[in-house]
N, C-alpha and C positions, 0 to 999 in steps of 0.2 A: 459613278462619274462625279468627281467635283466640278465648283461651278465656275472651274479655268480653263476645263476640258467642255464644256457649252457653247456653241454658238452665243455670241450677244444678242441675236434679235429675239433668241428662245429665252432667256433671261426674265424673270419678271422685275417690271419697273419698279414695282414697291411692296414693301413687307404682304406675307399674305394677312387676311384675319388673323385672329387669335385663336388660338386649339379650340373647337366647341361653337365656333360663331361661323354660320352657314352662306358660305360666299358665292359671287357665281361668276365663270371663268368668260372671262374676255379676251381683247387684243393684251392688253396693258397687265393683267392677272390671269394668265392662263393655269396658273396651279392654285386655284382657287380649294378654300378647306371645303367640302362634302358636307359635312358635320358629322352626326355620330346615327347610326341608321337607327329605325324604329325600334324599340327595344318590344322582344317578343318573348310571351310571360313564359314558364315553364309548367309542365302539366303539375309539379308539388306546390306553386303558386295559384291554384286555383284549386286544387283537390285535396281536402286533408287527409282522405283514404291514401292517396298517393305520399305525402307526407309525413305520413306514420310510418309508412312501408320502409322510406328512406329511414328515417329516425331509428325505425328497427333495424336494417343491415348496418349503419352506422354503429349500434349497441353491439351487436354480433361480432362487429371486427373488433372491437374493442376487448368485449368478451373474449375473443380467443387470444386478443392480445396478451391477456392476463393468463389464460392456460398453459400458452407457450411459455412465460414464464415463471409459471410452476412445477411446468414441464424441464425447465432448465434447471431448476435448482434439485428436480426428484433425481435425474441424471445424473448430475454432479457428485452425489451423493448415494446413489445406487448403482450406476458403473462403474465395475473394476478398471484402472487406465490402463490396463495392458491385455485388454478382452478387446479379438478382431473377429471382424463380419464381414459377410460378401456382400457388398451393392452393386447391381449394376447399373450402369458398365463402368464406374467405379474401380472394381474389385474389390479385394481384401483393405480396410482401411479400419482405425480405430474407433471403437462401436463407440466412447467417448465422445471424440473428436465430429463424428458423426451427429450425434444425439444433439450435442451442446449447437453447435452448429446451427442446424435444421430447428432447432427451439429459439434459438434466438433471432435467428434472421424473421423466422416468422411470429414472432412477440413485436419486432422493431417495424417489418412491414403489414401487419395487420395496424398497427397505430398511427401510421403514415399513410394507410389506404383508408382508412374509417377518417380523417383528416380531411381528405382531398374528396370524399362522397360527400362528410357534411357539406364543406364548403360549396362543392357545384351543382346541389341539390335544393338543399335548406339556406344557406345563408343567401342574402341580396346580392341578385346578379348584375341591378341596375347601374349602367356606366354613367358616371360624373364627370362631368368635364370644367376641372377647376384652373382659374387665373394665373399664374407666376404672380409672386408677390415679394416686397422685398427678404431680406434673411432677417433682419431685425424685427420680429413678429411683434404687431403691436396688439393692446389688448382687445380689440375687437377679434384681432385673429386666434386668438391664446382662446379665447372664449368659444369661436367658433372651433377650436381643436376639440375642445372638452364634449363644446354640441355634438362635433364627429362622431368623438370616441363612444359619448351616451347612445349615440343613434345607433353607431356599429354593435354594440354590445347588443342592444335591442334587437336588430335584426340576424346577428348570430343565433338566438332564439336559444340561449344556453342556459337563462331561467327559465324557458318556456320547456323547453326538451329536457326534462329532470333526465329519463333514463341516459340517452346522451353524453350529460353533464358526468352522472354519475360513473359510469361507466371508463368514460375519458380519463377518470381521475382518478380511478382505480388501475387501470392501467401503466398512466405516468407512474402513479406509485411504486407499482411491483417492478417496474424496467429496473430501476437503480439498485434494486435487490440482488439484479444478476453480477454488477462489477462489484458487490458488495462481496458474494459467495466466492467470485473468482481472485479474494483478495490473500483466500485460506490456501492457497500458492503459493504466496510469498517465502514460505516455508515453514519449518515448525512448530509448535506455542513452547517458548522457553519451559513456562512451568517451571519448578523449581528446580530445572538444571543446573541454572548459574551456581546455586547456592552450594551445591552437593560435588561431592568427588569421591572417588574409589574408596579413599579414607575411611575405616570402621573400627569398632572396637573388637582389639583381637589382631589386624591385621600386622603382619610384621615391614619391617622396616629394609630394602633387597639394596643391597648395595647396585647403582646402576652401572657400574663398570665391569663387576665380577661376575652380576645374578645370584649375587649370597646374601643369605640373610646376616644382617649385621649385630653383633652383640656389642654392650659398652667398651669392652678390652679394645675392640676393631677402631674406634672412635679415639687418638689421641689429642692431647692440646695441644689448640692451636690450628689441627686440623679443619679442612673441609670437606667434606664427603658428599656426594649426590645420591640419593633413593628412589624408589619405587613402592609404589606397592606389591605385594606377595600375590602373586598370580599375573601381574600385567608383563606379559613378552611382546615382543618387537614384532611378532608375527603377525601379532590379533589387529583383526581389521579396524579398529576403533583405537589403535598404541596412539596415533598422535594426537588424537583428539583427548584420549585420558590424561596423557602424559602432559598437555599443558596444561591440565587442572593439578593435578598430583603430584608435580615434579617438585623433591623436598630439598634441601636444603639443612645437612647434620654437622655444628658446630659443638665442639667441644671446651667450656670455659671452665677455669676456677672458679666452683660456687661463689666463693666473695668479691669477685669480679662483678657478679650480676645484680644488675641495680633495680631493676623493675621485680617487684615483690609474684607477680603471677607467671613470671616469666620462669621464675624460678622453682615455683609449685609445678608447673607444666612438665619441666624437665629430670632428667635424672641423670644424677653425681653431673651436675654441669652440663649433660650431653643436652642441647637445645634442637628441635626442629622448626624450620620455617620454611614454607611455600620460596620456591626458584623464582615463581615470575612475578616481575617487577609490576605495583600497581601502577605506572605511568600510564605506559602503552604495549605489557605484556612481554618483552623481551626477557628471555632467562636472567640471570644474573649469576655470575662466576667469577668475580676478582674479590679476594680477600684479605684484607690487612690486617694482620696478628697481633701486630702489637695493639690498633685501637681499635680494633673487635669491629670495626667496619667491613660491609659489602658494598659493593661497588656496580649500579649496571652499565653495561660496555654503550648503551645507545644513545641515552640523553644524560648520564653520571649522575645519576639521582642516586643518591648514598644513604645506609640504613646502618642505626648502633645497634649491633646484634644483643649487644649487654644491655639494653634499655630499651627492649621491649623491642626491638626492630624497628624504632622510631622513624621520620626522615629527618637527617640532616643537613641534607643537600640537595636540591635539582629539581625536577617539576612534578615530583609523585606526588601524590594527595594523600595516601595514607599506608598505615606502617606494614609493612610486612603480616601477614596472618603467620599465628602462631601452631602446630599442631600438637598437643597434648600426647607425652609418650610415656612407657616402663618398658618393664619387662616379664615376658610371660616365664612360666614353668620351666622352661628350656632353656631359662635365660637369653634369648633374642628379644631385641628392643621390639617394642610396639607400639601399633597405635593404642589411643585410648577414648578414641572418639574420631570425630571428623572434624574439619575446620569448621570454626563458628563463626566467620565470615565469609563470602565470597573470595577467591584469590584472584589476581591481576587486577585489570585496571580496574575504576568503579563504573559503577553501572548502574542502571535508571529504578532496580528495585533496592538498591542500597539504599536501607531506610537512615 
């Protein structure tokens, strides 16, 4: 009830005391303050046997704080994720999801319960009843904060209560360990995938239109051709994921066309390979101009001199085309002669 909805004579005339200052109710103050009742000790306030006791369940929660989450991370790492269990009345649910679950919730609430024991056990229960003061603290108050905080510390009793302390702190510690393990979620560890593609030595060079392996004759000037590696089909569950590392790029130049001296080690009778995707932002690339030995990618037109190393000449790519080193085996089909010695497509944070 506000005090628009009161009778006026039930009103009190004038402010009551201040919070803590013990009034006494008349005509004129009929809501006079109480104060603040006898404050009555606690049996850990008077008994250190009783004291200890707390101090030891306090250690206890703590301690299994800490199992639970070791219990979390053995889980995480010795559960299969697709092993199911009966709980009941649950039912059938994943023994993971279970485990991780039931460890964590009781890693978080053991340190949350050993918390709320210290406090309404061991630490000072005594009620203070301090002033309003302005917000601009001055330094008597600043000073009085520090005394607070000294005193509070004091009677938290967290140098006094080593095991306690300790225990606390071992606990906080191992928690972050848990969002630490569940971070191997995220998904894979590249490892040296980036670097690596189907590319070997030996492997031949498949025409991606035909599925043929292609020999030099197959390759005329001026031409473009697109490859594969020998074995990768369109079936296999991992084609698009290889195919954007792999995906080559077979141009055919007049040796004395070619200006870049390695470019020209790499290739045979002119016939040049170079990785399809663009290092901008990975888009293939398929427009070819004959006459200035240029490609072209269709997204951002970032342009590459195929005669000079695959350089950029145009657009926002950072670097040239990777080159793939070829011949030809025994059977005369082109080949590879190694793999890229760069990463292909865009760059990436281990490109040294």
């Amino acid at each position: 009830m506000s005090s628009q909805d009161m009778p006026e004579e039930n009103l009190p005339a004038e402010q009551a005391p201040a919070h803590g200052a013990v009034g006494v109710a008349d005509e004129r103050n009929p809501f006079a303050d109480p104060g603040l009742p006898p404050h009555e000790h606690r049996v850990q306030d008077i008994d250190e046997r009783a004291a200890r006791r707390s101090e030891r369940a306090v250690a206890l929660l703590f301690t299994l704080s800490m199992l639970a989450t070791v219990g979390f991370i053995a889980s995480y790492v010795a559960i299969p994720a697709d092993q199911v269990i009966y709980v009941f009345p649950l039912g059938h649910i994943s023994a993971l999801n279970f485990a991780l679950g039931l460890t964590l919730g009781t890693a978080l609430f053991t340190i949350g319960a050993g918390a709320v024991h210290w406090a309404r056990t061991l630490m000072s229960d005594v009620e203070i009843a301090d002033e309003r003061h302005p917000i601009a603290a001055s330094p008597e108050v600043r000073a009085k904060v520090h005394a607070d905080f000294a005193e509070g510390a004091k009677e938290s009793q967290l140098g006094r209560r080593k095991l306690i302390r300790n225990t606390m702190l071992g606990a906080l510690t191992l928690v972050p360990l848990s969002g630490l393990v569940l971070l191997r979620d995220l998904g894979p560890l590249p490892e040296t995938k980036l670097r690596h593609t189907l590319w070997a030595k030996g492997k031949r060079l498949v025409n991606t239109n035909t599925n043929e392996p292609l020999r030099p004759e197959d390759v005329v000037v001026g031409s473009l051709t697109f490859a594969k590696p020998d074995g990768l089909e369109e079936t296999d569950e991992d084609f698009q994921k290889e195919i954007a590392k792999a995906a080559l790029m077979i141009i055919r130049l007049q040796p004395d066309n070619i200006k870049d001296k390695r470019e020209l080690d790499w290739s045979h009778q002119g016939i040049v390979a170079y990785s399809k995707i663009c290092t901008h932002v990975g888009c293939p690339i398929s427009l070819y101009e004959q006459q200035t030995h240029h490609v072209l990618c269709p997204c951002h037109q970032s342009t590459f001199d195929l005669s000079d190393g695959a350089r950029v000449i145009f657009g926002p790519a950072g670097h040239a085309l990777p080159q793939l080193r070829i011949g030809v085996d025994s059977e005369g089909y082109l080949q590879a002669l190694g793999d890229f010695e760069e990463p292909v497509g865009p760059a990436f944070w281990e490109r040294g």
